[in-house]
C-alpha positions in Angstrom: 0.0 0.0 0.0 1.0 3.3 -0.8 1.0 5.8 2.4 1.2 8.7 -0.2 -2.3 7.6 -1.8 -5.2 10.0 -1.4 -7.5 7.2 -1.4 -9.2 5.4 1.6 -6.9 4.8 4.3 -3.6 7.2 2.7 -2.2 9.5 4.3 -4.3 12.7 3.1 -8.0 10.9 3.6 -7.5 10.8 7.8 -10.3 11.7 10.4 -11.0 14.8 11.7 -9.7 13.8 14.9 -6.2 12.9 13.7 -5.5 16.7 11.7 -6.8 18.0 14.8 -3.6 16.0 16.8 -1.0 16.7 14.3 -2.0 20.2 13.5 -1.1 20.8 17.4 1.8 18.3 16.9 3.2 21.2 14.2 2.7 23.7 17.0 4.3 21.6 19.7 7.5 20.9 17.6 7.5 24.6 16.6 8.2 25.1 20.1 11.7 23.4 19.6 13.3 25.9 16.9 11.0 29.0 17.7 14.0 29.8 19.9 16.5 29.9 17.8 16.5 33.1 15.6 16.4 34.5 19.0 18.8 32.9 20.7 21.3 36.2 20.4 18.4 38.7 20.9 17.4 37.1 23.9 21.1 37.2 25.0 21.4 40.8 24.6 17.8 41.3 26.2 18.2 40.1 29.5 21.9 40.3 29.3 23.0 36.9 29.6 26.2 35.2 27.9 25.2 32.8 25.4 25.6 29.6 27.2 23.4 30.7 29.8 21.0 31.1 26.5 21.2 27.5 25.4 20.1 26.3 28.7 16.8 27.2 27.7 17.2 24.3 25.6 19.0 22.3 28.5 16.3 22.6 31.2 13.3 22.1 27.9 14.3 18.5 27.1 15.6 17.4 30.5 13.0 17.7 32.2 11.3 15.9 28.7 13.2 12.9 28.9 12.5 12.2 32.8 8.9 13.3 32.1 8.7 10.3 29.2 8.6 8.0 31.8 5.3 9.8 33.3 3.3 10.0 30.3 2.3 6.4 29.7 2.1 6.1 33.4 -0.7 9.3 33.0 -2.1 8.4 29.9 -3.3 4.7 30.8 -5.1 5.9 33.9 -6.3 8.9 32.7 -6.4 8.4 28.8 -4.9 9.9 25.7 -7.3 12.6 24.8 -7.0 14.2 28.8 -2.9 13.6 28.7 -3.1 15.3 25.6 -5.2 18.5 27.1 -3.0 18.3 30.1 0.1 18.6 28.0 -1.5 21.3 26.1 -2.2 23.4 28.9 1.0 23.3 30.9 2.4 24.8 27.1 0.3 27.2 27.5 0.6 28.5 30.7 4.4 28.2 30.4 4.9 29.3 27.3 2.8 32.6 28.0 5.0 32.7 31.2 7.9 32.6 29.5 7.6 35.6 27.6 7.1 37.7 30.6 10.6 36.8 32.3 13.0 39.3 33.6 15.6 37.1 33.9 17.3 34.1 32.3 16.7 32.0 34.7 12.6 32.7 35.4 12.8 31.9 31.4 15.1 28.5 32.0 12.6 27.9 34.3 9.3 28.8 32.4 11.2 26.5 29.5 11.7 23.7 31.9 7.9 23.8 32.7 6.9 23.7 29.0 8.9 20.9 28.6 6.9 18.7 30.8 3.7 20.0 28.7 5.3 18.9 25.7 6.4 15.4 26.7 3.1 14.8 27.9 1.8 15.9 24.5 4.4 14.9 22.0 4.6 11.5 23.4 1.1 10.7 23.9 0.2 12.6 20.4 2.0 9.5 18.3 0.4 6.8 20.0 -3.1 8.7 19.5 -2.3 9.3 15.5 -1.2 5.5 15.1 -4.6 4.2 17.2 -7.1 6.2 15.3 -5.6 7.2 11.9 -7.1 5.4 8.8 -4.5 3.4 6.8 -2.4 2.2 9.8 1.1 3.0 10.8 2.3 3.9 7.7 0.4 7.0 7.2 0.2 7.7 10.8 4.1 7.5 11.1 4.3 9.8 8.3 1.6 11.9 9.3 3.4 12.4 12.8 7.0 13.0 10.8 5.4 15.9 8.6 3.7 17.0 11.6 7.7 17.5 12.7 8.7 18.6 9.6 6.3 21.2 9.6 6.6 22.1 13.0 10.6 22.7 12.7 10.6 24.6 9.2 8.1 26.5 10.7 9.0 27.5 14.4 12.3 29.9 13.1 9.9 31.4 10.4 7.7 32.0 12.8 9.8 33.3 15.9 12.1 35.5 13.3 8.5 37.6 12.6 7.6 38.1 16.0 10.8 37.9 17.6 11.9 41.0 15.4 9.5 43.1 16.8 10.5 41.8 20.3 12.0 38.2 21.5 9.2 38.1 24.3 6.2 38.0 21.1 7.2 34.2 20.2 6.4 33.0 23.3 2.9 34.4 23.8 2.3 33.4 19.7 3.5 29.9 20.8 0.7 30.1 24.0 -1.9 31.5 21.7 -1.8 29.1 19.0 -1.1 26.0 21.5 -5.0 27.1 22.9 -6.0 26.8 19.8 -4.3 23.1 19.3 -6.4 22.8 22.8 -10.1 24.0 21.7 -9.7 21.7 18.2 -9.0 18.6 20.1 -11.5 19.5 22.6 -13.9 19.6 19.8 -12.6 16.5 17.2 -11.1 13.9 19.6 -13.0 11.4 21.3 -11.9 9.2 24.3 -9.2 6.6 23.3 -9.9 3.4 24.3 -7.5 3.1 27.9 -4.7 -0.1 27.3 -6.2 -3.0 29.5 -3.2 -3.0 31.9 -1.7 0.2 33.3 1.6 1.5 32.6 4.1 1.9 35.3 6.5 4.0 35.9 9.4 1.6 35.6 7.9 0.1 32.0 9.9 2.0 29.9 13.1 1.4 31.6 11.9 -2.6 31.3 11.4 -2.3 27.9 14.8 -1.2 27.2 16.0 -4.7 28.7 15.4 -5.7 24.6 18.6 -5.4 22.9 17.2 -3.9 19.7 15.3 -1.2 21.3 18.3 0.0 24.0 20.4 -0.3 20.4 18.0 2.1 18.7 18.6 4.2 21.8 21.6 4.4 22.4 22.2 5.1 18.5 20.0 7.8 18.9 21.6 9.2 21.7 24.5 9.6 19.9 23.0 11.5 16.7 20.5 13.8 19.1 24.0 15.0 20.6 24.8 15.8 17.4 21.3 17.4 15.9 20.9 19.3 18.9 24.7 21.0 18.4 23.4 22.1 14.9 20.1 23.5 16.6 20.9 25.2 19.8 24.8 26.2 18.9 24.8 27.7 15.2 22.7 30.4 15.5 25.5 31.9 17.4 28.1 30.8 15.1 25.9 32.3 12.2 25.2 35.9 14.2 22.2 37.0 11.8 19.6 39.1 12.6 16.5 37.4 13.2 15.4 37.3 10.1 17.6 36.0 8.1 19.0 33.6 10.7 14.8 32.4 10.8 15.5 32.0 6.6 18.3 29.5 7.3 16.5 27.5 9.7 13.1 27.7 7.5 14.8 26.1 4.3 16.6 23.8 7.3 12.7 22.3 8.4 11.8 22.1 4.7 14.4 19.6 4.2 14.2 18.3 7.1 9.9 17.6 6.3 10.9 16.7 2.8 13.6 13.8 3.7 11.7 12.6 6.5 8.5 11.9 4.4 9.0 11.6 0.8 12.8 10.6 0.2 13.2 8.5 3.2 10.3 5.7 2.9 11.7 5.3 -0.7 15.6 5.2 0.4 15.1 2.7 3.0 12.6 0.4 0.5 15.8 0.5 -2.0 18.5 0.1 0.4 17.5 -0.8 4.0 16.7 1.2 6.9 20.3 -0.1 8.3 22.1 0.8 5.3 20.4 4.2 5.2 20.9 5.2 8.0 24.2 4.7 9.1 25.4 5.9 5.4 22.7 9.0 6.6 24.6 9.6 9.9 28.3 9.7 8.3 27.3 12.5 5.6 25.7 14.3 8.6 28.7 14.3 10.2 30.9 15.6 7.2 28.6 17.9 7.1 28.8 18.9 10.1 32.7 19.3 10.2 32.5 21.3 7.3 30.0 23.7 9.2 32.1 24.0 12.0 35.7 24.7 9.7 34.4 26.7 6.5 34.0 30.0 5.6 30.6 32.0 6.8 28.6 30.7 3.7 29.8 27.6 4.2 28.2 27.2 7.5 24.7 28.8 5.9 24.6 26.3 3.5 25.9 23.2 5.7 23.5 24.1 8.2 20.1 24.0 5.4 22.0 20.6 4.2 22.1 18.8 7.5 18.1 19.3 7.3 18.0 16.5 4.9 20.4 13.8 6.7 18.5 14.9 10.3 15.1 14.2 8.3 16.1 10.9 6.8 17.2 10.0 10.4 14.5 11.1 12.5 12.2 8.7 10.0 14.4 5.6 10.3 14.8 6.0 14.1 11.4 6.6 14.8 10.5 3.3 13.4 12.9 1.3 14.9 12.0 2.6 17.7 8.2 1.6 17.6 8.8 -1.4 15.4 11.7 -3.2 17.1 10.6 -4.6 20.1 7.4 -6.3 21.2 7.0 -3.6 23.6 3.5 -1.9 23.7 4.3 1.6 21.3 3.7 3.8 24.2 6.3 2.1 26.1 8.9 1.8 24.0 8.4 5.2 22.5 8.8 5.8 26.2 11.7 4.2 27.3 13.8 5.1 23.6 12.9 9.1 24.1 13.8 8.6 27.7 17.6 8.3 26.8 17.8 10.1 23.6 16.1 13.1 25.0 19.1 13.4 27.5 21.3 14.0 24.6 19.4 16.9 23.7 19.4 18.4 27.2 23.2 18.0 27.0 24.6 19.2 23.8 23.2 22.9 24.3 25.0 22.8 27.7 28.2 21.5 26.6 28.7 23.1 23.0 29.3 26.5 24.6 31.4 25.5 27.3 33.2 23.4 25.0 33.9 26.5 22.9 35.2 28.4 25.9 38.0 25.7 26.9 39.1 25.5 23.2 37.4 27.5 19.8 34.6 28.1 18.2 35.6 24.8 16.0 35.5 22.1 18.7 31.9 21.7 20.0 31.4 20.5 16.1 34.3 18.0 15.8 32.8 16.5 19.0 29.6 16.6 17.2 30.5 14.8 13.9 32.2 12.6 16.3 28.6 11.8 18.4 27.5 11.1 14.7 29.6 8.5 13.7 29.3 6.8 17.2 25.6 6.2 16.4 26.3 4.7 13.2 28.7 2.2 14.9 26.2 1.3 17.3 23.8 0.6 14.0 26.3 -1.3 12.4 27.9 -3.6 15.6 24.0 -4.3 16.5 23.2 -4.7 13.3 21.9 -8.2 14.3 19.7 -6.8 17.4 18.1 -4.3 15.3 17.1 -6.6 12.3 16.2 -9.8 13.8 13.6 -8.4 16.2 11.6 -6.2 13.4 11.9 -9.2 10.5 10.0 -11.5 13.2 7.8 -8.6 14.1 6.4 -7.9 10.6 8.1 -10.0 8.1 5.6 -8.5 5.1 7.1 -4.9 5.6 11.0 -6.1 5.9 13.3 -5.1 3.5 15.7 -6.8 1.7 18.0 -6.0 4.9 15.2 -7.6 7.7 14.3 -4.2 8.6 10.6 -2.8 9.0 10.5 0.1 6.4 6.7 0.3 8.6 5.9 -1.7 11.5 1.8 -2.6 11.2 
């Protein structure tokens, strides 16, 4: 079956209750780049050095990846639709928060409390799209990677508009159109149907007792050190205004959406999801080296390129991660964003201090190095990552015994 086919069941004919979770997905993943045009006008606003900046990143997904443990252990007592509300409104509140701050650390804080909404939502948000989108996971996975796409072209665009007017505007847009996201779900999702045992809060750290799905993670760690370098790190290498800084990381998402939906599926149906993405993570970090030790325009342009490689990645990963084990989704989603999410909290800390003990070149050497650690960890687990998904869904294994879709 064709995901791509407008028919019954592809990806464009979905119910009304599945736009209305991954049109707030685009505005949850938004959340993740709006900062970055900004990143030097917040500096200069509240007068803060720019590694106190990227922990705005740092306190976001840290407290996301301990809060990934919570959300199946929330969502299977209260369901999907309320976690989802509940996520929604803590990015709200916090969000709006956020733009009032005085200092840099009430908005570390204020970040650190819309990353809890956001875990709640983002992690609850693919299980919901997979359980009610026509077409099974196929569209739904694709659905939930254009939702990221979208959400990560569009989050600079968007917080280079407001935040030229003032860096506090992208945080209340964010709060306005996250109610929004809240009064459409309110209004097109119905009850999901609660999993007949309830999670706990150690089932995600069980499930990564599977050898494929602690592989996937691990890998993942790796390359999130690396993504998350590019993200939270160059847009003080670049030092652009707002604007044109938000034009790099615009044409960034679109690749980024394009490689993650359209070129990826095909890639990994010619060659393997292995093959693709190991070949996907060494290119990344070339690229990445070249970002970090070229000229100005060099940079622009490596940074729009690495789009594509983080795209192609973020598809392949994503499946494994859901189609490896025989781990409820939830859980494993769970227990695989647990640890990756840590790399994300940690490469926005580290890549400035990194540049204060040596040069502005370093942070990305160590980052093209995190790259090509996760596709070692593909290739010695090779085994661990294949077997698992060929038993799983032997009709959707490539020629490699991987799942190009787990069903």
């Amino acid at each position: 079956m064709d995901p791509f086919d407008a028919g019954a069941g592809g990806l464009l004919r979905q119910p009304k209750a599945v736009w209305a979770t991954a049109g707030a997905s685009v505005v949850a993943f938004m959340g993740i780049g709006l900062v970055d045009p900004i990143l030097p006008s917040i500096a200069q606003g509240l007068h803060a050095t720019a590694g106190q900046v990227s922990l705005l990143f740092t306190s976001y997904f840290l407290i996301t990846a301990v809060a990934m443990l919570l959300t199946g252990f929330v969502s299977s007592r209260i369901g999907g639709r309320k976690t989802l509300l509940l996520g929604l409104a803590f990015v709200i509140v916090f969000a709006g928060l956020a733009g009032t701050s005085d200092t840099v650390g009430q908005l570390v804080g204020y970040r650190a409390g819309w990353g809890l909404g956001n875990a709640l939502f983002v992690s609850t948000a693919l299980a919901v799209i997979v359980g009610a989108a026509a077409g099974g996971s196929a569209a739904a996975i694709l659905l939930y990677e254009s939702a990221l796409g979208l959400g990560m072209a569009c989050g600079p665009l968007l917080g280079a508009v407001l935040g030229n007017l003032s860096w506090r505007y992208p945080f209340f847009g964010t709060a306005t159109l996250m109610a929004v996201g809240f009064l459409c779900i309110t209004a097109f999702l119905k009850e999901q149907p609660r999993p007949a045992r309830k999670t706990s809060v150690l089932d995600p750290l069980r499930a990564l007792g599977h050898g494929g799905l602690a592989s996937a993670a691990v890998s993942a760690f790796f390359y999130n050190y690396t993504f998350f370098t590019v993200l939270a790190f160059t847009p003080f290498v670049l030092n652009m205004t707002p604007y044109r800084s938000g034009a790099v990381f615009f044409a960034w998402g679109v690749l980024l959406a394009v490689f993650s939906v359209i070129v990826a599926p095909r890639m990994q149906a010619r060659f393997g999801s292995l093959k693709v993405l190991g070949g996907s993570l060494v290119l990344l970090a070339a690229d990445v080296l070249v970002l970090g030790y070229g000229s100005h325009t060099a940079a622009v342009v490596c940074t729009v390129l690495s789009g594509a490689f983080i795209g192609v990645n973020n598809t392949v990963y994503t499946e494994l991660a859901l189609g490896v084990s025989d781990a409820p989704r939830p859980v494993a989603s769970a227990g695989y964003n647990f640890v990756r999410w840590f790399a994300a909290a940690a490469a926005p800390y580290f890549a400035p201090k990194i540049e204060e003990w040596s040069d502005v070149h370093t942070p990305f050497t160590v980052a093209a190095v995190t790259a090509v650690l996760g596709a070692v960890v593909v290739v010695v687990r090779r085994r661990a990552l294949t077997h698992e998904a060929a038993e799983l869904v032997p009709e959707h294994a490539t020629e490699d015994g991987v799942t190009v879709f787990a069903d």
